[in-house]
N, C-alpha and C positions, 0 to 999 in steps of 0.2 A: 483185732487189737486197736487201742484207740491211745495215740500216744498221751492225750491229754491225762487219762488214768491216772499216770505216771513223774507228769511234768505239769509246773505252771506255766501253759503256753498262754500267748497273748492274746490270742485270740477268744480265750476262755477265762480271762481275766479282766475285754473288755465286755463279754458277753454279764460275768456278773454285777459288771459296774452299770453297764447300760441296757442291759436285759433287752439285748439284741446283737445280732453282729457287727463289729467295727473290721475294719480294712484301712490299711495303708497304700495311698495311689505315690508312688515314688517317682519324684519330679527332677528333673535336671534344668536347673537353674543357671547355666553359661557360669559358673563359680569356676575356679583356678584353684592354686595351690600354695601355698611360701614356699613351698618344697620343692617347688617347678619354676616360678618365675623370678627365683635369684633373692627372695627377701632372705630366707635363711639355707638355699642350695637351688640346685638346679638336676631336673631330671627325674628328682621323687623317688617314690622308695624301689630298690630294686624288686620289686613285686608288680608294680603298680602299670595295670593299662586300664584304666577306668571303667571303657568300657566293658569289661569283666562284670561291673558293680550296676552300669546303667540300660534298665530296661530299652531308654530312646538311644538307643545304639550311641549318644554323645550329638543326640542331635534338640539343643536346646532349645522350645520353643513360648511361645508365649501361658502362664502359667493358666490360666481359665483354660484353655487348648487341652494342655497334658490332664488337668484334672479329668477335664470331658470328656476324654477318650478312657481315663481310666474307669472311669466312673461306669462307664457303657462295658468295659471289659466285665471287669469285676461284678455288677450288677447282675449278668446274665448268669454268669457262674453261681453265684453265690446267696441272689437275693438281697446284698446289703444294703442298707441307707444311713449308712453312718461311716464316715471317713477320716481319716488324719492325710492331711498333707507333708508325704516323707518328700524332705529335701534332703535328697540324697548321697548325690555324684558328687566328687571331689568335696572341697572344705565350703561350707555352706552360713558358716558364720564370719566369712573371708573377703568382708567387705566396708563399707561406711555404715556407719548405724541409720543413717537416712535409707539409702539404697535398700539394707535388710528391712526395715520396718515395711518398705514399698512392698516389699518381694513379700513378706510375710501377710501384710493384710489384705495385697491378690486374692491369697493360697484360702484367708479364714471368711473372706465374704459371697466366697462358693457354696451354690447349695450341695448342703449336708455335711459339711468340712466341720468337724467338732472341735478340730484341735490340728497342732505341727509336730512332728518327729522330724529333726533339725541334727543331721550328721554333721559332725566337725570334729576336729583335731585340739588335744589337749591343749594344743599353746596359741588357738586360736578362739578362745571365750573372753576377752577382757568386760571389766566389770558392766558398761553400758549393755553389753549384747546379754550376759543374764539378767541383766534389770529390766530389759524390753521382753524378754521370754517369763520373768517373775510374774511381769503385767498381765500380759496375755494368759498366766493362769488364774493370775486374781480376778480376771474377766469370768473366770467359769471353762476357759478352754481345757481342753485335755492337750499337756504340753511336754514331749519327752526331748529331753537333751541327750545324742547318741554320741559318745566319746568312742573313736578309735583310738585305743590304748597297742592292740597286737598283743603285747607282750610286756611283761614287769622286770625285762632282764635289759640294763642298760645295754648291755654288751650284744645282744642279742639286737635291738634299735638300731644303734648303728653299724653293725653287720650290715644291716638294708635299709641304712639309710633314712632312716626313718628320719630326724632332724629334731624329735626330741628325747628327754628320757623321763622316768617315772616320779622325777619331782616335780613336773608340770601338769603330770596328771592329777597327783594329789592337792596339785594347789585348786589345781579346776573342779573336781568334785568337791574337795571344803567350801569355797565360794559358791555353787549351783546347791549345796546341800542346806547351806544356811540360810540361801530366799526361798527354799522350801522346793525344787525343780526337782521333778525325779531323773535318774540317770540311770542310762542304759548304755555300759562298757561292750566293745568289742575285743573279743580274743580271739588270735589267728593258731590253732594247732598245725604243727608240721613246721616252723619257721628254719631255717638252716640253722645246726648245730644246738637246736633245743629235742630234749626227749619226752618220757611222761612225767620226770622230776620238774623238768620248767613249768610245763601247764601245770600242774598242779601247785607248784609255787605262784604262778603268776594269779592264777581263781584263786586263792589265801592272800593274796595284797589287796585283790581286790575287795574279795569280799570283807577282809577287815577296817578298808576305808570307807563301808557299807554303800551298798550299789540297789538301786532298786530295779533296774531290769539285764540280761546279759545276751552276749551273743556269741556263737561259738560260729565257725569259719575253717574248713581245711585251708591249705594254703593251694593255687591252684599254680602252676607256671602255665603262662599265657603268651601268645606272640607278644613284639614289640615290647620285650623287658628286658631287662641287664639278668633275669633270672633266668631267662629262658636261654642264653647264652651260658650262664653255671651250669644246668640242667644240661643240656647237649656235650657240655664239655666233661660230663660226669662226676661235676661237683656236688651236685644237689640231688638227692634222695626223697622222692617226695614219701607222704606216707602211703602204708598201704591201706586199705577199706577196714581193717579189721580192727587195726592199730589205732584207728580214728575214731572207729565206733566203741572201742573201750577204753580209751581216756575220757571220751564226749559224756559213756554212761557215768565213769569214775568222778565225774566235775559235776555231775547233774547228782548223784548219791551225796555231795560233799556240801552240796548247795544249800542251805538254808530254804523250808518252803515258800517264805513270802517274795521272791525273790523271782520277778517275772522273765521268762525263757523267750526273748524275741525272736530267734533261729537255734537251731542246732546246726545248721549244714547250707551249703550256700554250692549255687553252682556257676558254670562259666559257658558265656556260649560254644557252642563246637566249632564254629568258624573259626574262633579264638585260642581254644583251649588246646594244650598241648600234651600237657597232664597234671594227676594222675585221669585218667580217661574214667574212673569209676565217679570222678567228682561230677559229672554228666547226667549222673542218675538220681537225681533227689528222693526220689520215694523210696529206690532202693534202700537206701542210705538212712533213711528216718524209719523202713520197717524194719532196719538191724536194729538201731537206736531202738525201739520200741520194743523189739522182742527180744533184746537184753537185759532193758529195764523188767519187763514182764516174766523171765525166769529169777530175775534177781526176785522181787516181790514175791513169787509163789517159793525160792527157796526158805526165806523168810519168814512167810507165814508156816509154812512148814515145820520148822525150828519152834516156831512159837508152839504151833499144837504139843508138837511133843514134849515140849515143856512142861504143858498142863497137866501132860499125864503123867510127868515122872514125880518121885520126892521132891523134893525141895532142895536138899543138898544136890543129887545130883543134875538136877535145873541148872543151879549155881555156876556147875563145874562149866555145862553146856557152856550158859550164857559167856563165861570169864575164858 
């Protein structure tokens, strides 16, 4: 089974754009946080140990460095020669617009760098940092703006802290949508005291402020979090593997096809991770996702043939 069948993954989206593999080498840029250094809180989200998210365990180094070694990684695996420089870790548009333009044009005059995948926080896009990302596509680069949204449920945000809510999202995607920038929303499933109605509300805001790429995320509790202390204390419930893999399919059925899939499932290292311990297993986790989608699809087509073979009325009845 080949998840792509099934899903617009991105990988297969930059394959038909550039009729070869693309790859993202994900960089850690020494960026901070507003959420950590007191501009709007301190401490960050009750979620948040970064390095969960950053491959260089948080050890930031000079940006030609991190390319080259990814470059060498992924090269062997994969064959690729075509790359986006993901700046990753923490808030990444969280700085002087001098400083970022520096950081950025590092990243773009490495060989084979096509383009930036540039994470940051809703309330950290003001207008100069998508004018300098607007640039950089009217150059010809391939340029995605990756919003951490989590979640479209105020109440839910600051639950954990988050520091902001879903009117900064929307202002951020109307501004990045109207210099023409594509965006790629993250949503976190499992968040404390959200079910399958939240996710499934929160993929309906999004996708009605239209999104052009998405990223799905269990919630993982990690050492070194204000969660991991709920967790132990028996506040927090994380989800279980099955629960994840049938909302994940639910939100991927619900999805519009143009609508590019950057993850489905995200993991944490084990040094780290505390639980759920099945978040550990990525492929596991993407051949649920797969072989759900894949009986959904043959029940379907199934429904369809007998369709064809019955009256017309009772088609109707089927289909209605």
């Amino acid at each position: 089974m080949n998840l792509a069948q099934y899903v617009n993954t991105f990988g297969q989206a930059m394959l038909g754009t550039y009729g070869e593999r693309v790859h993202k080498i994900a960089i850690d840029a020494g960026f901070t946080c507003p959420n950590r250094d007191g501009s709007i809180g301190r401490g960050g989200c009750t979620f948040c140990n970064n390095v969960s998210f950053s491959p260089n365990g948080r050890r930031p180094g000079q940006i030609a460095e991190q390319i080259a070694c990814g470059k060498q990684v992924i090269s062997k695996r994969t064959g690729a020669r075509k790359y986006l420089a993901y700046f990753q870790a923490y808030t990444n548009t969280y700085a002087d617009i001098c400083e970022l333009s520096g950081l950025y044009d590092e990243a773009l005059k490495q060989p084979m760098i096509i383009g930036l995948d540039v994470g940051t926080r809703p309330d950290c896009v003001p207008d100069r940092v998508l004018d300098l990302l607007a640039d950089y596509q009217q150059q010809g680069y391939e340029i995605w703006l990756e919003l951490g949204l989590q979640s479209a449920h105020d109440k839910t945000l600051n639950r954990v802290n988050r520091g902001h809510g879903l009117a900064e999202y929307k202002q951020a995607v109307l501004k990045a949508r109207n210099r023409g920038l594509k965006v790629c929303t993250h949503l976190i499933l499992g968040l404390p005291g959200e079910s399958t109605a939240h996710h499934l509300a929160s993929l309906d805001a999004v996708l009605d402020l239209g999104v052009d790429g998405l990223k799905f995320h269990p919630l993982h509790v990690v050492k070194g979090t204000q969660l991991a202390n709920e967790w132990r204390r028996g506040e927090y419930q994380p989800l279980t593997m099955n629960e994840y893999v049938s909302d994940v399919v639910e939100m991927v059925r619900r999805t519009p096809d143009d609508v590019i899939f950057h993850r489905l499932t995200g993991t944490a290292s084990p040094g780290i991770l505390l639980a759920p311990q099945w978040c550990s297993k990525k492929w596991q986790v993407l051949n649920a996702i797969t072989a759900e989608l894949s009986g959904q699809s043959k029940q379907h087509a199934a429904v369809a043939r007998k369709n064809e073979t019955l009256p017309f009325s009772a088609a109707a009845k089927l289909a209605f």
